[in-house]
C-alpha positions as CSV (number, residue, x, y, z in Angstrom):
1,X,80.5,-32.9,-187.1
2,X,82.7,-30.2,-187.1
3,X,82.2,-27.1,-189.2
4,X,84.2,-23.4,-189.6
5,X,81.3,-21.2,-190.8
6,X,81.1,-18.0,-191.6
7,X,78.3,-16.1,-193.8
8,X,77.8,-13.3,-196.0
9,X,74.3,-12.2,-193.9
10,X,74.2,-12.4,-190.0
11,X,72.7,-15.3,-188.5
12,X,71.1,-16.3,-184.9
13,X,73.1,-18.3,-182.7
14,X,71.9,-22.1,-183.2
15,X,72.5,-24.7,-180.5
16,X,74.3,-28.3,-181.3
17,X,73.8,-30.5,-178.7
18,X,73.2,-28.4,-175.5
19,X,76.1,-25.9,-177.2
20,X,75.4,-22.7,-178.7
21,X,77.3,-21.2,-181.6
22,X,77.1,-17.9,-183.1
23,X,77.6,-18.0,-187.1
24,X,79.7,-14.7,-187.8
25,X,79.1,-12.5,-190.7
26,X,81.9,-12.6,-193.4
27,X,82.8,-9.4,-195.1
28,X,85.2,-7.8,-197.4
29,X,85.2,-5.1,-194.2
30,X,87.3,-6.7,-192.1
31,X,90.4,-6.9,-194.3
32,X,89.9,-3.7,-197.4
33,X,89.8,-0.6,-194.5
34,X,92.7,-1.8,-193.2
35,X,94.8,-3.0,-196.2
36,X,94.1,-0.2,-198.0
37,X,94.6,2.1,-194.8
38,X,98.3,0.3,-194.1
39,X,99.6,0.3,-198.1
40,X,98.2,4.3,-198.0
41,X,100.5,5.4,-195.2
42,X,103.5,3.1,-196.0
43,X,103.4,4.5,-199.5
44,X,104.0,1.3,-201.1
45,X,103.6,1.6,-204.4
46,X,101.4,-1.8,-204.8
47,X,100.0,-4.7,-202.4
48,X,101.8,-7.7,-202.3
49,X,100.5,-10.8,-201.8
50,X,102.4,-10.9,-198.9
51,X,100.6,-7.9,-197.5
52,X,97.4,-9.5,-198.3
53,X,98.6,-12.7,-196.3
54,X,99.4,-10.9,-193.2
55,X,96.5,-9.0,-193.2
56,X,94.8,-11.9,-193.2
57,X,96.7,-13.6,-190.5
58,X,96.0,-10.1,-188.3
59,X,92.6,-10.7,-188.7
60,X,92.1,-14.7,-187.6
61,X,94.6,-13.3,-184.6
62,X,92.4,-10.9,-183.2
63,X,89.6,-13.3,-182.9
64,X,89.8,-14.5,-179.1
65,X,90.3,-18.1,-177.9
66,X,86.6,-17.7,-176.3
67,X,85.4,-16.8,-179.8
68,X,86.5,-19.5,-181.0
69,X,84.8,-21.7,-178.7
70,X,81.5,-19.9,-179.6
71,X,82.3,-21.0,-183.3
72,X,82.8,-17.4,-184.0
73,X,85.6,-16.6,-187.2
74,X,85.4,-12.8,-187.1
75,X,85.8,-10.4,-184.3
76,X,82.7,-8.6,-183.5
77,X,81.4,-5.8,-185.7
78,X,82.2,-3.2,-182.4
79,X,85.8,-3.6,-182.7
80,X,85.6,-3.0,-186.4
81,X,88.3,0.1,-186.1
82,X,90.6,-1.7,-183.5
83,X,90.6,-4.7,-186.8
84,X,91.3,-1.9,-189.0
85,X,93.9,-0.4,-186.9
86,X,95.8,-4.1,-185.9
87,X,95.3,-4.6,-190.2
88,X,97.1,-1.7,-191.5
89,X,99.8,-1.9,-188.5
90,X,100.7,-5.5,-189.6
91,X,100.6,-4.0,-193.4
92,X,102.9,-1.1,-192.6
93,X,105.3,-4.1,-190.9
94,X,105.6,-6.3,-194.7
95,X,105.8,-3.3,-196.5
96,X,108.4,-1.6,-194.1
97,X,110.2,-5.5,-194.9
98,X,109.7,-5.4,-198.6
99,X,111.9,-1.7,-199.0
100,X,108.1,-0.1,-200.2
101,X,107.1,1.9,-197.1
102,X,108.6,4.9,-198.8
103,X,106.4,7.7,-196.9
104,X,107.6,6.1,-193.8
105,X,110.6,7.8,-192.1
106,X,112.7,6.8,-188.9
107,X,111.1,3.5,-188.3
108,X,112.8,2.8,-185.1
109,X,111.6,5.5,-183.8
110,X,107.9,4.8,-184.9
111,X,105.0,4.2,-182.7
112,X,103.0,2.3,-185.3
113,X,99.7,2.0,-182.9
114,X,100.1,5.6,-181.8
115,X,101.1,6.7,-185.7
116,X,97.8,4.9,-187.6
117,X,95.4,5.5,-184.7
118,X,96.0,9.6,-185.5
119,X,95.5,8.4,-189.3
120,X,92.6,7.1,-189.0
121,X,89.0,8.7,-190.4
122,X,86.6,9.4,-187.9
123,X,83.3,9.3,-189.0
124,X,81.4,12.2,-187.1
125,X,80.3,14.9,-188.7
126,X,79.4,18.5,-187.2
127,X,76.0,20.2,-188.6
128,X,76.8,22.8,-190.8
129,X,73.9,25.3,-190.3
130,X,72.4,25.8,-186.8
131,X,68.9,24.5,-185.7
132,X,66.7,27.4,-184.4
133,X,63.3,27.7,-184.4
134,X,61.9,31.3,-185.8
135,X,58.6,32.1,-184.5
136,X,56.7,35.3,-186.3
């Protein structure tokens, strides 16, 4: 039979006649960071259920022909931030259409990769105190 199947807890790849599959893991992270990332810089004002379509549809794009194949629905976890990124980019874009990106100047002369990409929190965090041993 034919099956699209994704899961809210990771799975081992399974083989279907000589074929193997690998079940992806479906989570509220591959749309929310992004979504709420894109309507955040645009300044728009609420989300749209056109913003929440296009996310969507930025999301099922990324995943690759070959993923496909491999019955995969989600990109893999890895490229988590590039999703985010390619989300909120294709958010900016409807709300830029919709008259609500209001924090958003020149457009034409916005790199939207380049501007969300410098946005973006990057989780890495510097020790406050320094280690040192003390030896009495």
């Amino acid at each position: 039979g034919r099956c699209i199947f994704a899961s809210g807890s990771p799975f081992d790849p399974v083989t279907v006649d000589g074929k193997v599959f690998y079940p992806t893991q479906c989570n509220n992270m591959y749309i929310f960071p992004g979504l709420g990332l894109g309507a955040t810089l645009a300044g728009a004002k609420r989300v749209s259920d056109k913003m929440l379509y296009v996310a969507a549809e930025a999301l099922a794009n990324y995943v690759t022909e070959e993923e496909h194949q491999q019955g995969k629905v989600f990109p893999p976890l890895s490229q988590i931030r590039d999703v985010s990124k390619c989300v909120a980019i294709a958010v900016i874009k409807q709300a830029i259409e919709e008259g609500q990106a209001g924090k958003i100047g020149n457009v034409s002369k916005l790199d939207l990769d380049e501007f969300v990409a410098k946005k973006m929190y990057d989780p890495v965090y510097v020790p406050l105190v320094e280690k040192r041993e003390i030896t009495i």
